[in-house]
Structure formats: C-alpha cells, structure tokens
PyMOL Python script that loads the backbone (N, CA, C, O; Angstrom):
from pymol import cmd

cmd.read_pdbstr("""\
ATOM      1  N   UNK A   1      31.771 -22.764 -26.862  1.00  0.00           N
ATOM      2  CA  UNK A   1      31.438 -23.166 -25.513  1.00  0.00           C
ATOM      3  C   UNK A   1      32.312 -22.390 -24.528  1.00  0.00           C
ATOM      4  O   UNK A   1      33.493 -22.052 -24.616  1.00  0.00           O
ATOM      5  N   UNK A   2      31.537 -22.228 -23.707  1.00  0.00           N
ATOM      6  CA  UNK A   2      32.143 -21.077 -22.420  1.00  0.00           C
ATOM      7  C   UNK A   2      33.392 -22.256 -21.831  1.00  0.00           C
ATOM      8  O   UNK A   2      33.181 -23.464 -21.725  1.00  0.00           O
ATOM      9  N   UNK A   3      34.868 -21.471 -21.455  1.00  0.00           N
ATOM     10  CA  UNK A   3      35.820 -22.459 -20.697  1.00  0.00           C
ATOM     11  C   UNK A   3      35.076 -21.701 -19.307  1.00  0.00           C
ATOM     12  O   UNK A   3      34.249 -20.792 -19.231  1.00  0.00           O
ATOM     13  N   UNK A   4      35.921 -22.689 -18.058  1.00  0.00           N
ATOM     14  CA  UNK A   4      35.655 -22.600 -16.997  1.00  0.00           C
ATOM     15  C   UNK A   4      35.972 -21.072 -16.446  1.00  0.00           C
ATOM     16  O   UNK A   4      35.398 -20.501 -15.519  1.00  0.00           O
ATOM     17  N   UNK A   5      36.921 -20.628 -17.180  1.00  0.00           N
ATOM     18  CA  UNK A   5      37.227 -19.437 -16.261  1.00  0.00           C
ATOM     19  C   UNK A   5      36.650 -18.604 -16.898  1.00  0.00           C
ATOM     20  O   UNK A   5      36.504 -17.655 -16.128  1.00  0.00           O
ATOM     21  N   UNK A   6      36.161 -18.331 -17.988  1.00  0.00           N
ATOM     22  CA  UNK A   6      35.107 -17.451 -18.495  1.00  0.00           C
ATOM     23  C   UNK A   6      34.042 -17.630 -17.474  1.00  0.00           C
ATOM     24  O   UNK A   6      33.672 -16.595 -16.920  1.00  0.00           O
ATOM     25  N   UNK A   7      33.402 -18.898 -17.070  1.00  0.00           N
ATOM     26  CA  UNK A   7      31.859 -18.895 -16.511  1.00  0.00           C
ATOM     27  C   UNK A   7      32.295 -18.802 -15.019  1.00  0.00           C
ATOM     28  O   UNK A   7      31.419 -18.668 -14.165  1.00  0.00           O
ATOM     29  N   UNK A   8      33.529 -18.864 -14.686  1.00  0.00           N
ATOM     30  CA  UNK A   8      33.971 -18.536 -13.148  1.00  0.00           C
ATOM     31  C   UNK A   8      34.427 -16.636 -13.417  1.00  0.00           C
ATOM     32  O   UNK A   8      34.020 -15.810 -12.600  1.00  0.00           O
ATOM     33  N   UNK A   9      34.978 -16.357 -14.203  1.00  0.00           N
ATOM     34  CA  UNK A   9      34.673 -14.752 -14.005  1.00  0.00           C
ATOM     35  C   UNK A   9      33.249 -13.953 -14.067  1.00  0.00           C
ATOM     36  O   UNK A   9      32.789 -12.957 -13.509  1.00  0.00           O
ATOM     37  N   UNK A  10      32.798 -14.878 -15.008  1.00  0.00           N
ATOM     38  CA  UNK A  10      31.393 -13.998 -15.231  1.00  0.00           C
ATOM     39  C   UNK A  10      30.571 -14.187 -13.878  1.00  0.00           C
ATOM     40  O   UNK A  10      30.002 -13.187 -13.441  1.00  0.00           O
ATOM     41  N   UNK A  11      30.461 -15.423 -13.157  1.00  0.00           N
ATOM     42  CA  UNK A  11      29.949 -15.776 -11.968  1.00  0.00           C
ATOM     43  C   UNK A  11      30.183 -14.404 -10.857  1.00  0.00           C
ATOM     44  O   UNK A  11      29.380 -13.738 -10.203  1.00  0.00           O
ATOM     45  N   UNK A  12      31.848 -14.352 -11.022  1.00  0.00           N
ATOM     46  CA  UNK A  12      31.878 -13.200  -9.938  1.00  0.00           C
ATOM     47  C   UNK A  12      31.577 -12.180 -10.365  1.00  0.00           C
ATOM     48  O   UNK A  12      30.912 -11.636  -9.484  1.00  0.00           O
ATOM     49  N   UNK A  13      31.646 -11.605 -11.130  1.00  0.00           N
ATOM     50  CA  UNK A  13      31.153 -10.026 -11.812  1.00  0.00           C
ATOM     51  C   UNK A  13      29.803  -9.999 -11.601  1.00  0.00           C
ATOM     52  O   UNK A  13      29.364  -8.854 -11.489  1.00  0.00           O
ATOM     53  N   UNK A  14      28.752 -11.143 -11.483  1.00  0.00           N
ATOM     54  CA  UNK A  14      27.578 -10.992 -11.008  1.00  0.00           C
ATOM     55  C   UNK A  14      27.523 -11.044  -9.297  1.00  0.00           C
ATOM     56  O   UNK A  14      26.534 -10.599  -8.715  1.00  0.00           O
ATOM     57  N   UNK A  15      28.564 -11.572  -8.622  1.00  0.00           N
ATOM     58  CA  UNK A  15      28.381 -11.350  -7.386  1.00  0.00           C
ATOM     59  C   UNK A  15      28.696  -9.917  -7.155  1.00  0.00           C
ATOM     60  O   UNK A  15      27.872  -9.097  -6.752  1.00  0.00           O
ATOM     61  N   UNK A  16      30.014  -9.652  -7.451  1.00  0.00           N
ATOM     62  CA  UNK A  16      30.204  -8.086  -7.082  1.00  0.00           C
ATOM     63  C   UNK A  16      29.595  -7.465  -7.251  1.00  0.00           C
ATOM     64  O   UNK A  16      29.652  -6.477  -6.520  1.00  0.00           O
ATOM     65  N   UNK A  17      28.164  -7.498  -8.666  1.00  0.00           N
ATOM     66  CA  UNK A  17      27.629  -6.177  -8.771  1.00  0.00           C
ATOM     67  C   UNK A  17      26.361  -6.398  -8.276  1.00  0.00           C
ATOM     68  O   UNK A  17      25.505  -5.630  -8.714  1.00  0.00           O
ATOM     69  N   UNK A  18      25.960  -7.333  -7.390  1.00  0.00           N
ATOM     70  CA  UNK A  18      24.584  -7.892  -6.970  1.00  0.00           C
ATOM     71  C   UNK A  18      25.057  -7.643  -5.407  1.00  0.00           C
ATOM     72  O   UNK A  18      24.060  -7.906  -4.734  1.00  0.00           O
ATOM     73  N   UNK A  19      26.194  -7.232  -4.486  1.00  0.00           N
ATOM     74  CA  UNK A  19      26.467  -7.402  -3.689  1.00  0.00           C
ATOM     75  C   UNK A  19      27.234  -5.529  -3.504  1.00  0.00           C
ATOM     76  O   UNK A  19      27.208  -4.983  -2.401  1.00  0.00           O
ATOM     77  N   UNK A  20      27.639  -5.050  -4.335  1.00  0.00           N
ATOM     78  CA  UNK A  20      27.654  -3.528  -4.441  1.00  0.00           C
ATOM     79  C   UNK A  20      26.051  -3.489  -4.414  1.00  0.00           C
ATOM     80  O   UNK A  20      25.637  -3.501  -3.254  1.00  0.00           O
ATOM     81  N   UNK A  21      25.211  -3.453  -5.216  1.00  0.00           N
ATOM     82  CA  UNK A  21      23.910  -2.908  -4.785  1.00  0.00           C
ATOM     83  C   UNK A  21      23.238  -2.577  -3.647  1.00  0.00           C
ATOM     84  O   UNK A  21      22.876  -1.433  -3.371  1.00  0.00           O
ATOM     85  N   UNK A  22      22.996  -3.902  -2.736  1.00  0.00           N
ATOM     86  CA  UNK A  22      22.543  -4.274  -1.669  1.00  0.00           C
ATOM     87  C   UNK A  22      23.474  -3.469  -0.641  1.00  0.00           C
ATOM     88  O   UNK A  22      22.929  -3.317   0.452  1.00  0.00           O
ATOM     89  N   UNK A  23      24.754  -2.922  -0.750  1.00  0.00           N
ATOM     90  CA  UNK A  23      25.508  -2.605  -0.091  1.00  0.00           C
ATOM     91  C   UNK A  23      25.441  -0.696  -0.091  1.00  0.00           C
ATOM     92  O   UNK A  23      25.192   0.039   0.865  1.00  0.00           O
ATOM     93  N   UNK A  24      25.695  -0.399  -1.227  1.00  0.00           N
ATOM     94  CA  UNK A  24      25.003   1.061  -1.359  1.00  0.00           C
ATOM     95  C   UNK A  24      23.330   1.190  -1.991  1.00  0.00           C
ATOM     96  O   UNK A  24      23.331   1.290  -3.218  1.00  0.00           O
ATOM     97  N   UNK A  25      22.321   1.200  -1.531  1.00  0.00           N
ATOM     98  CA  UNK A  25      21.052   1.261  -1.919  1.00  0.00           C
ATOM     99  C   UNK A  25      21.232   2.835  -2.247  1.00  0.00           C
ATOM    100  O   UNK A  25      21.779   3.587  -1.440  1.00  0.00           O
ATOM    101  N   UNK A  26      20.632   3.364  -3.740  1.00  0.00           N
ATOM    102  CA  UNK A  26      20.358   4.612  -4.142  1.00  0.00           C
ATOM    103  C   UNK A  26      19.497   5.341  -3.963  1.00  0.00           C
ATOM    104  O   UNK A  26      19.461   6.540  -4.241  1.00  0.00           O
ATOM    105  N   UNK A  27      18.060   4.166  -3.077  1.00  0.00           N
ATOM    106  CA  UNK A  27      17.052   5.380  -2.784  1.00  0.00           C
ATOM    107  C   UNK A  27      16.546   4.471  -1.209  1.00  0.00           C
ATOM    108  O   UNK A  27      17.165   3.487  -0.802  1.00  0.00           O
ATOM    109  N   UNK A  28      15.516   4.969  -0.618  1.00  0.00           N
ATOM    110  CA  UNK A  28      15.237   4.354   0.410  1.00  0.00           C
ATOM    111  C   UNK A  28      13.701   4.494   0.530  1.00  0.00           C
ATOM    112  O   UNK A  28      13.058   4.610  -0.514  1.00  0.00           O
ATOM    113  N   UNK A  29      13.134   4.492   1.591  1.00  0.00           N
ATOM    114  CA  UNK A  29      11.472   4.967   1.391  1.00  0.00           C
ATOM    115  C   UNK A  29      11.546   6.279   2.111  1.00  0.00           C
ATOM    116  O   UNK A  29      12.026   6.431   3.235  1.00  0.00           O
ATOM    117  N   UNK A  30      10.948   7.346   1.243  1.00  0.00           N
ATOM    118  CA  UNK A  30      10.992   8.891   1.315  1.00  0.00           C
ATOM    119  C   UNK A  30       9.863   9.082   2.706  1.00  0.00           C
ATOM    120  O   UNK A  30      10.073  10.169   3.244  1.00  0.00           O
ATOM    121  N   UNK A  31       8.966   8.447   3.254  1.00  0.00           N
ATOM    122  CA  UNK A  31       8.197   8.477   4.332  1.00  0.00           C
ATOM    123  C   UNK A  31       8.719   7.897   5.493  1.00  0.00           C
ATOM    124  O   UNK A  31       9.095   6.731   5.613  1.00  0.00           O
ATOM    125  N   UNK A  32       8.721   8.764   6.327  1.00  0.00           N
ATOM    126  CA  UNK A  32       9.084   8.286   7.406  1.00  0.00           C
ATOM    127  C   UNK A  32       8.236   8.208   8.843  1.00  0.00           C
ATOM    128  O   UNK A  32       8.331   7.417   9.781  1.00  0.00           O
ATOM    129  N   UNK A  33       7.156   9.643   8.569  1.00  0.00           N
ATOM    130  CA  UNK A  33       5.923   9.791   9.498  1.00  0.00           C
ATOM    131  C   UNK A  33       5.142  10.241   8.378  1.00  0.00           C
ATOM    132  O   UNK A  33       5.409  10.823   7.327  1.00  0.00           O
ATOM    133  N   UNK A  34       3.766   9.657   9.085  1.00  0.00           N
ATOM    134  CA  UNK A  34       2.829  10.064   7.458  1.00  0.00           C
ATOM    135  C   UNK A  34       1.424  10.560   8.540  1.00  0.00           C
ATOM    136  O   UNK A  34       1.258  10.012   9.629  1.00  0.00           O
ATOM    137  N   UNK A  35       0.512  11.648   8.031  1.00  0.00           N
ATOM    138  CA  UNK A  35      -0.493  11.968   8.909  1.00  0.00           C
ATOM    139  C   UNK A  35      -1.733  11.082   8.168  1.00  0.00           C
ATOM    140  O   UNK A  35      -1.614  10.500   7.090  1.00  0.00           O
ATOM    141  N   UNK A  36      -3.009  11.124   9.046  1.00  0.00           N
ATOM    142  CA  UNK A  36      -4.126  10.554   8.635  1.00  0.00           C
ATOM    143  C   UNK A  36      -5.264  11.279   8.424  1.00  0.00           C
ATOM    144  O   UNK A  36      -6.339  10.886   7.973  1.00  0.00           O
ATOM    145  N   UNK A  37      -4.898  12.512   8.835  1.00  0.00           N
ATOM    146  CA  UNK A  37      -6.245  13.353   7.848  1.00  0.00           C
ATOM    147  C   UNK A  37      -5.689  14.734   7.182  1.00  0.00           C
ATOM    148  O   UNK A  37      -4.627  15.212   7.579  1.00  0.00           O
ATOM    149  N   UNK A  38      -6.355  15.272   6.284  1.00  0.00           N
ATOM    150  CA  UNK A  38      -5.921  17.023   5.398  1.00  0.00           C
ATOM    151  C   UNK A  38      -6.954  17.099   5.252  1.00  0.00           C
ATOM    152  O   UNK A  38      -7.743  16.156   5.318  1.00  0.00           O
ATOM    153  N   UNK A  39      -7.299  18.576   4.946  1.00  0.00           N
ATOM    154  CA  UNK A  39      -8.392  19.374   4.116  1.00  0.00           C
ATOM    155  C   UNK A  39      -8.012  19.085   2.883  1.00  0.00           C
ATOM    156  O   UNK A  39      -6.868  19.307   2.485  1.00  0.00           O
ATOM    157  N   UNK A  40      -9.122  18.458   2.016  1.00  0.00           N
ATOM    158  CA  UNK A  40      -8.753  17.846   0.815  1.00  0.00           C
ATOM    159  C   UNK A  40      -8.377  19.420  -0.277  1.00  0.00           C
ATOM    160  O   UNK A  40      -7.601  19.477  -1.231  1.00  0.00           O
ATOM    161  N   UNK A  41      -8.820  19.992   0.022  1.00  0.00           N
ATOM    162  CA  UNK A  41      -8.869  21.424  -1.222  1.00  0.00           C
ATOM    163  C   UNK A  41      -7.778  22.440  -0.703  1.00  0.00           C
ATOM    164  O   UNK A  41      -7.804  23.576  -1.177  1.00  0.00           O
ATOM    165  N   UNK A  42      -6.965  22.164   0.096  1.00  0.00           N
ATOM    166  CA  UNK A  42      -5.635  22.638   0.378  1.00  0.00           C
ATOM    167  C   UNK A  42      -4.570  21.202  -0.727  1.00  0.00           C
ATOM    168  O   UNK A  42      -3.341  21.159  -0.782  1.00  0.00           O
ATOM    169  N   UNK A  43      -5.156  20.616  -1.160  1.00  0.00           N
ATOM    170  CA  UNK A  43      -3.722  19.322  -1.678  1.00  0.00           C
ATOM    171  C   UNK A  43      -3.772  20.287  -3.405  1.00  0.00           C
ATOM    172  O   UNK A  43      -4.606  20.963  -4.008  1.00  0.00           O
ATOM    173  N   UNK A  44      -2.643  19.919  -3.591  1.00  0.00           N
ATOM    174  CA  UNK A  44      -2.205  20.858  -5.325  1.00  0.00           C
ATOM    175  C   UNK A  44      -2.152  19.549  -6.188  1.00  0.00           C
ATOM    176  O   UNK A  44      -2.812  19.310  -7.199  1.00  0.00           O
ATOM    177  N   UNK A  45      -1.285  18.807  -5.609  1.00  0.00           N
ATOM    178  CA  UNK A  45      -0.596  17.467  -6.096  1.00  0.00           C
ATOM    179  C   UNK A  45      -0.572  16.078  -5.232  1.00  0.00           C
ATOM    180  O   UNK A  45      -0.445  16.072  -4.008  1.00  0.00           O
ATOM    181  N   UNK A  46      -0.738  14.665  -6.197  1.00  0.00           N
ATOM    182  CA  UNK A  46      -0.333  13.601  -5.079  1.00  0.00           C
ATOM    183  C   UNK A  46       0.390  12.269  -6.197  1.00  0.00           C
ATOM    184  O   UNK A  46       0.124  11.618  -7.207  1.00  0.00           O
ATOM    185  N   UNK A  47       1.187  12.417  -5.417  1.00  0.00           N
ATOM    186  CA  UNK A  47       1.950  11.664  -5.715  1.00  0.00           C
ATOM    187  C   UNK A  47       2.146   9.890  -5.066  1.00  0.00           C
ATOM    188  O   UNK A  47       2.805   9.753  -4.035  1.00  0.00           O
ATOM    189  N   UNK A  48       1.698   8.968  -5.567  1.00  0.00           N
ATOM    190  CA  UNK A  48       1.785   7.479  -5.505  1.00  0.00           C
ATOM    191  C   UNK A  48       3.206   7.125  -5.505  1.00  0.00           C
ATOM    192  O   UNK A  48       3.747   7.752  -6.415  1.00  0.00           O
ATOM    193  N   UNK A  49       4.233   6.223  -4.732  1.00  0.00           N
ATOM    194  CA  UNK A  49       5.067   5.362  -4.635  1.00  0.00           C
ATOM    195  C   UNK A  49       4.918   4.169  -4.935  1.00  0.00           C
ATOM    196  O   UNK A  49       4.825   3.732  -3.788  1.00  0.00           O
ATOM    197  N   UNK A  50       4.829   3.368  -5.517  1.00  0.00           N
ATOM    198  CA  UNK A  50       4.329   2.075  -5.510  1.00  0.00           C
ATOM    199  C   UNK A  50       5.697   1.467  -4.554  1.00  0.00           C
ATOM    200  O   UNK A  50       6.687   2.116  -4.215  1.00  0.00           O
ATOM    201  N   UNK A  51       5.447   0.283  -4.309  1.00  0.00           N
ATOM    202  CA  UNK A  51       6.711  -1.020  -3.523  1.00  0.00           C
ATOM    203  C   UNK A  51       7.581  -0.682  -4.755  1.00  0.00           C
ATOM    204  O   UNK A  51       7.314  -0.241  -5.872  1.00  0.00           O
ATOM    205  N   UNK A  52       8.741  -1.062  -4.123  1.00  0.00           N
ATOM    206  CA  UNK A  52       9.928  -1.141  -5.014  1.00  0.00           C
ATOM    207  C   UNK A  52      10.471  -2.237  -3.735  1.00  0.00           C
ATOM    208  O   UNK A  52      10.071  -2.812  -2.723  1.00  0.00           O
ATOM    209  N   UNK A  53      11.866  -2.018  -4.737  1.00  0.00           N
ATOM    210  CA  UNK A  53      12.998  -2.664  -4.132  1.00  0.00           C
ATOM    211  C   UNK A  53      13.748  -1.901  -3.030  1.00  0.00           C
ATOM    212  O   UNK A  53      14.719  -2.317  -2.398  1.00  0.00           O
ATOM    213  N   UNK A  54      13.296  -1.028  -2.940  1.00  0.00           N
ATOM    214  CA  UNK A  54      13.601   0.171  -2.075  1.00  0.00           C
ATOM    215  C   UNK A  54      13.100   0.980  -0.950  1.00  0.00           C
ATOM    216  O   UNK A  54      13.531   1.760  -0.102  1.00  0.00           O
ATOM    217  N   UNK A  55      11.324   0.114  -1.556  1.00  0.00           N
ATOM    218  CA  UNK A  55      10.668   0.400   0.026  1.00  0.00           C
ATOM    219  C   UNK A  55       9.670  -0.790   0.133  1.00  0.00           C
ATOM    220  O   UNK A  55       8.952  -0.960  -0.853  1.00  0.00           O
ATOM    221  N   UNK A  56       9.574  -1.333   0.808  1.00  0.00           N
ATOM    222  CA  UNK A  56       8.833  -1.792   1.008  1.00  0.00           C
ATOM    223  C   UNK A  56       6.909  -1.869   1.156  1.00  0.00           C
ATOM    224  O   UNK A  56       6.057  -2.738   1.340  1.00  0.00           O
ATOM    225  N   UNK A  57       6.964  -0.337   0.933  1.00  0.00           N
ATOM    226  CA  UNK A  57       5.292  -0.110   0.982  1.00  0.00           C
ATOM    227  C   UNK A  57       5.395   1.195   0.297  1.00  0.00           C
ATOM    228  O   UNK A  57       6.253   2.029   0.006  1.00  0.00           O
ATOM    229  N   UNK A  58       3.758   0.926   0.140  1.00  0.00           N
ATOM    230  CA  UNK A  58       3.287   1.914  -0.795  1.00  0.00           C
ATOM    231  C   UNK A  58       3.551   3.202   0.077  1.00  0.00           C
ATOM    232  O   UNK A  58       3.442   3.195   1.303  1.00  0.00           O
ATOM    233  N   UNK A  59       4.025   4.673  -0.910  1.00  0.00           N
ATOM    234  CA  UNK A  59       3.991   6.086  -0.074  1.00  0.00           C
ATOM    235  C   UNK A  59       3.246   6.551  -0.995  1.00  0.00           C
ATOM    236  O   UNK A  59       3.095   6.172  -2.156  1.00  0.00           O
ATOM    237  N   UNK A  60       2.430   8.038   0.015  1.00  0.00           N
ATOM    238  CA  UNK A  60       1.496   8.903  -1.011  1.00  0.00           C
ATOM    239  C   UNK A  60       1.797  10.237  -0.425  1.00  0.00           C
ATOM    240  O   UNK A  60       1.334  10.526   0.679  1.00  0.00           O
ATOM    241  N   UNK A  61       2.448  10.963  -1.008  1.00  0.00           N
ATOM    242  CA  UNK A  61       3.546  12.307  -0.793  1.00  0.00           C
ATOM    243  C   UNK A  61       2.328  13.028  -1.704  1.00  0.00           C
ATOM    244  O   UNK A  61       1.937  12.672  -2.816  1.00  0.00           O
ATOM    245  N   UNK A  62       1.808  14.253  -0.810  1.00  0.00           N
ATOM    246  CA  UNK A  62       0.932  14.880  -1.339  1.00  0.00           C
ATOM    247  C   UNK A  62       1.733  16.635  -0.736  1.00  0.00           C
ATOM    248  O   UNK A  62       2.248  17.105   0.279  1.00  0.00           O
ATOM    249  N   UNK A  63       1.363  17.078  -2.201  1.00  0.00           N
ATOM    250  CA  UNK A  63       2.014  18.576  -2.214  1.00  0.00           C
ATOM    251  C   UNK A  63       0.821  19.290  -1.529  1.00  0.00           C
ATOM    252  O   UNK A  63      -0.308  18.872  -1.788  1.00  0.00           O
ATOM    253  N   UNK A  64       1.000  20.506  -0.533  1.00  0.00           N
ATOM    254  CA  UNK A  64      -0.128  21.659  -0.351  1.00  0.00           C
ATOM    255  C   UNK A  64       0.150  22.501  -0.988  1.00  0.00           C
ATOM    256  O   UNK A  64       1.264  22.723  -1.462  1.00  0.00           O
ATOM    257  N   UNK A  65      -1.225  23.377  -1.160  1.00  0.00           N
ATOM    258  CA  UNK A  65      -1.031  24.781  -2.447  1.00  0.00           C
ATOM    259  C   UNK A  65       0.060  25.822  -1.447  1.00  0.00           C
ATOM    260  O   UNK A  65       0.626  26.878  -1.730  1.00  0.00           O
ATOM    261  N   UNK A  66       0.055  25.380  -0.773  1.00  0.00           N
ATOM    262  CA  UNK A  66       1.556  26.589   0.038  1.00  0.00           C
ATOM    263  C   UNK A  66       2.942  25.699  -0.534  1.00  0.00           C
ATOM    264  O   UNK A  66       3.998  26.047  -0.007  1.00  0.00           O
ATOM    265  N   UNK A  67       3.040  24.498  -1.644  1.00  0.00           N
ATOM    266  CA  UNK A  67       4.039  23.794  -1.947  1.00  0.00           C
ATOM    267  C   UNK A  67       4.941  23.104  -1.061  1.00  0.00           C
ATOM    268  O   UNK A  67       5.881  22.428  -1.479  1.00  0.00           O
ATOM    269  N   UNK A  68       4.672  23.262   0.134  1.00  0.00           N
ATOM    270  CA  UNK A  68       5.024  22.378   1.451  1.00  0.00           C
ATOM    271  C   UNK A  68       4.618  20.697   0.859  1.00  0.00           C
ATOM    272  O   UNK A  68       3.736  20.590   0.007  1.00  0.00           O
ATOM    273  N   UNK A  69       5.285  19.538   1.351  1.00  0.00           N
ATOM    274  CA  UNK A  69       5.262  18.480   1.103  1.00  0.00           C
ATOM    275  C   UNK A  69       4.840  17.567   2.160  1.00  0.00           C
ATOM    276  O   UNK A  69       5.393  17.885   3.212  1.00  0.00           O
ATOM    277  N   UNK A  70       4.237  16.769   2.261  1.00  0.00           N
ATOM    278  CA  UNK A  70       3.426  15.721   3.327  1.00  0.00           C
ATOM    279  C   UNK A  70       3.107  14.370   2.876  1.00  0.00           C
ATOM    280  O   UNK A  70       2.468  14.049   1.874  1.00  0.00           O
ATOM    281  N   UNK A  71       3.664  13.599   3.792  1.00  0.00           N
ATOM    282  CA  UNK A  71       3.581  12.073   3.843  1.00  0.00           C
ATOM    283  C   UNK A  71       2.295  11.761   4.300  1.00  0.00           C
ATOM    284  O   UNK A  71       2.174  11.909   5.516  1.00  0.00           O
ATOM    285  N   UNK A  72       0.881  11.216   3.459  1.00  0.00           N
ATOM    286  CA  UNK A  72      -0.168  10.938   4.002  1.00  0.00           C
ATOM    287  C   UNK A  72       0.141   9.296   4.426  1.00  0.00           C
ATOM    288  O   UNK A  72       1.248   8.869   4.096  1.00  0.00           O
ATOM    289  N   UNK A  73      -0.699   8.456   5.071  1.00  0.00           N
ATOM    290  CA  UNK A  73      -1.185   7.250   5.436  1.00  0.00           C
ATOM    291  C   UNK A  73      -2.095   6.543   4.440  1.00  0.00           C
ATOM    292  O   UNK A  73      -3.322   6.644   4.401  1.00  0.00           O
ATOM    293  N   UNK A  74      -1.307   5.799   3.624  1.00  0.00           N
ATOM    294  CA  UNK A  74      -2.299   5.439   2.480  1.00  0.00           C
ATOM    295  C   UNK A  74      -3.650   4.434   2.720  1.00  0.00           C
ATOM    296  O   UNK A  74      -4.569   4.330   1.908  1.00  0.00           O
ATOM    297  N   UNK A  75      -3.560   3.694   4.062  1.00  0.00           N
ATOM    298  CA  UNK A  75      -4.456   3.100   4.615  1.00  0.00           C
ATOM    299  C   UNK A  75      -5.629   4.082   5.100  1.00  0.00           C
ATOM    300  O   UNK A  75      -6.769   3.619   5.148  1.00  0.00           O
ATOM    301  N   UNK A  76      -5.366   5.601   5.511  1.00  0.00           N
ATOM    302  CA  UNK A  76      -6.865   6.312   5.697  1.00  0.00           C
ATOM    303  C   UNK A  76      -7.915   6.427   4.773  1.00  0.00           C
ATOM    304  O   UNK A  76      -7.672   6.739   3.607  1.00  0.00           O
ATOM    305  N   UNK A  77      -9.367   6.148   5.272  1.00  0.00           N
ATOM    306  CA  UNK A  77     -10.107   5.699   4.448  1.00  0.00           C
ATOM    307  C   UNK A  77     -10.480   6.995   3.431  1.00  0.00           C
ATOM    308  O   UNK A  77     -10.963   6.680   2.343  1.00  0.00           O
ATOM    309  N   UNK A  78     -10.287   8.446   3.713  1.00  0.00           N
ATOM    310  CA  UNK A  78      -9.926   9.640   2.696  1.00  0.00           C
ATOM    311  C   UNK A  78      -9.016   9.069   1.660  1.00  0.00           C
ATOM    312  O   UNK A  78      -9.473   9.130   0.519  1.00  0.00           O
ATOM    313  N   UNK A  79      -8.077   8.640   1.761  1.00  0.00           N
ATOM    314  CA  UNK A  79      -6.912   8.743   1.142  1.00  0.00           C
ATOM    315  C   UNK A  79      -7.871   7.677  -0.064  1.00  0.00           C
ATOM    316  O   UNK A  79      -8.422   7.986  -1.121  1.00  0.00           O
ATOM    317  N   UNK A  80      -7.778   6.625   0.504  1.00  0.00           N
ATOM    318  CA  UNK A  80      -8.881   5.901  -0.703  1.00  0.00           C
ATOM    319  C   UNK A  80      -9.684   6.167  -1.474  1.00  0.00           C
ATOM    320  O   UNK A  80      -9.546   6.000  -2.686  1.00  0.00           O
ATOM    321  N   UNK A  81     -10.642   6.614  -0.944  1.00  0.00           N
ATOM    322  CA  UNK A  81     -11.305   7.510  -1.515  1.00  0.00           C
ATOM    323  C   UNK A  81     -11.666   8.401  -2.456  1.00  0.00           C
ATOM    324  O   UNK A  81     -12.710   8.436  -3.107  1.00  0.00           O
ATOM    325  N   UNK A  82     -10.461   9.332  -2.496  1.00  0.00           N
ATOM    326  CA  UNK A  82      -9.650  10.560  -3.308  1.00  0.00           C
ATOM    327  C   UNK A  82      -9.003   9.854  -4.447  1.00  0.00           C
ATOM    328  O   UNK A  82      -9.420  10.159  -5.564  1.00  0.00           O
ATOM    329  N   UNK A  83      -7.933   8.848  -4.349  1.00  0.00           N
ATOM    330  CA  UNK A  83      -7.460   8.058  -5.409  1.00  0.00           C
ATOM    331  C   UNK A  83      -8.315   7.416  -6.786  1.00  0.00           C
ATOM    332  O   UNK A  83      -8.219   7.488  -8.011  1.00  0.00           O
ATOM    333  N   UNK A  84      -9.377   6.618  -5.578  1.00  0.00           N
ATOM    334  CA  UNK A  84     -10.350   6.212  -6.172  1.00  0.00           C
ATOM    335  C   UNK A  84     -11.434   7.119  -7.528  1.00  0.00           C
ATOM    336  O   UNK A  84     -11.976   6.800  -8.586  1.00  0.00           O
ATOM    337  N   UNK A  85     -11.331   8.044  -6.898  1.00  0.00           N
ATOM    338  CA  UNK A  85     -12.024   9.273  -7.673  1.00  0.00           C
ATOM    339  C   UNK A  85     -11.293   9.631  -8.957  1.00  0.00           C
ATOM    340  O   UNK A  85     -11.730   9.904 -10.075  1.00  0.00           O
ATOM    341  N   UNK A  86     -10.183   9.559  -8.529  1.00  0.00           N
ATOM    342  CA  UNK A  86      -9.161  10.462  -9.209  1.00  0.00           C
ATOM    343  C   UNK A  86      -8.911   9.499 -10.614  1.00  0.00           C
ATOM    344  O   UNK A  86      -8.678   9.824 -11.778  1.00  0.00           O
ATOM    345  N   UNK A  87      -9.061   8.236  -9.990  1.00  0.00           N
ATOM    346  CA  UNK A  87      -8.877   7.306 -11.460  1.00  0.00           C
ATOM    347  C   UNK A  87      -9.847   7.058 -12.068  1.00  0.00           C
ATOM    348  O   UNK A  87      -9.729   6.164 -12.906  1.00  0.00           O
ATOM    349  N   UNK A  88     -10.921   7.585 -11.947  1.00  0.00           N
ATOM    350  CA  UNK A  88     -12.218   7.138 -12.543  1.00  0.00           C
ATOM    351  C   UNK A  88     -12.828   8.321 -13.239  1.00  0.00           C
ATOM    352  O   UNK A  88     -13.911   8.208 -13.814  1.00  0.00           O
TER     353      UNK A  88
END
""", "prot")
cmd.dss("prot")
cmd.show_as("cartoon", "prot")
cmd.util.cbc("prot")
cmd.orient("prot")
C-alpha cells in the first residue's frame, strides 16, 4: 500500500509535468491566414491537420508544383470537394 508521501510526491510530479506542458506548448497551429480559392492542377501535395491539443481546428497546408506552401480554408466548398474525391 502506497504511504502518504509516496501518493503526495507522485501527486506533484503529475502537477509539474501537466503544468510544464501547458507552459511550453511544442507546436501551435501552423495556419495563420489561409486563402479560399487555387487552380486545382497547380497543387503537388495536401496535407490534413486534424484538431489536436495544439490547435484547435482543422489545417489543410497544400504544397504548389513550384514547392511553395499555402494555408487553404478548409470550409471552401473546392476544398471539400477535392478531399472528398481524393478518399474515394
């Protein structure tokens, strides 16, 4: 059986390292302005973000064949669209 100061150290070792986290976050959300339309046959690559703990919303970071990088608007009804395709 756990003594008290075992389950009172372990208590804090979960605060400190639940409270370091929140305090240095390691990633953030990579979008910051996102456009709402492209020429679909200029995109090379696209890349999905799902929610994390780190952003709050979905990002869709789509590469152009010039390898330049772009934050689309995952709410444009293209963007749907294209995904949609893409998984089917």
């Amino acid at each position: 059986m756990m003594t008290k100061a075992t389950l009172l150290l372990s208590a804090l070792t979960l605060c400190c390292c639940i409270a370091s986290l929140q305090a240095f976050p390691r990633e953030r959300c990579m979008c910051i302005q996102t456009i709402s339309s492209m020429p679909v046959r200029v995109i090379k690559r696209i890349e999905v973000i799902p929610i994390s703990g780190y952003c709050r919303r979905t990002e869709i970071i789509v590469t152009r064949r010039n390898g330049s990088q772009v934050c689309v608007n995952p709410a444009a009804n293209w963007v749907y669209v294209l995904i949609s395709n893409l998984k089917s």
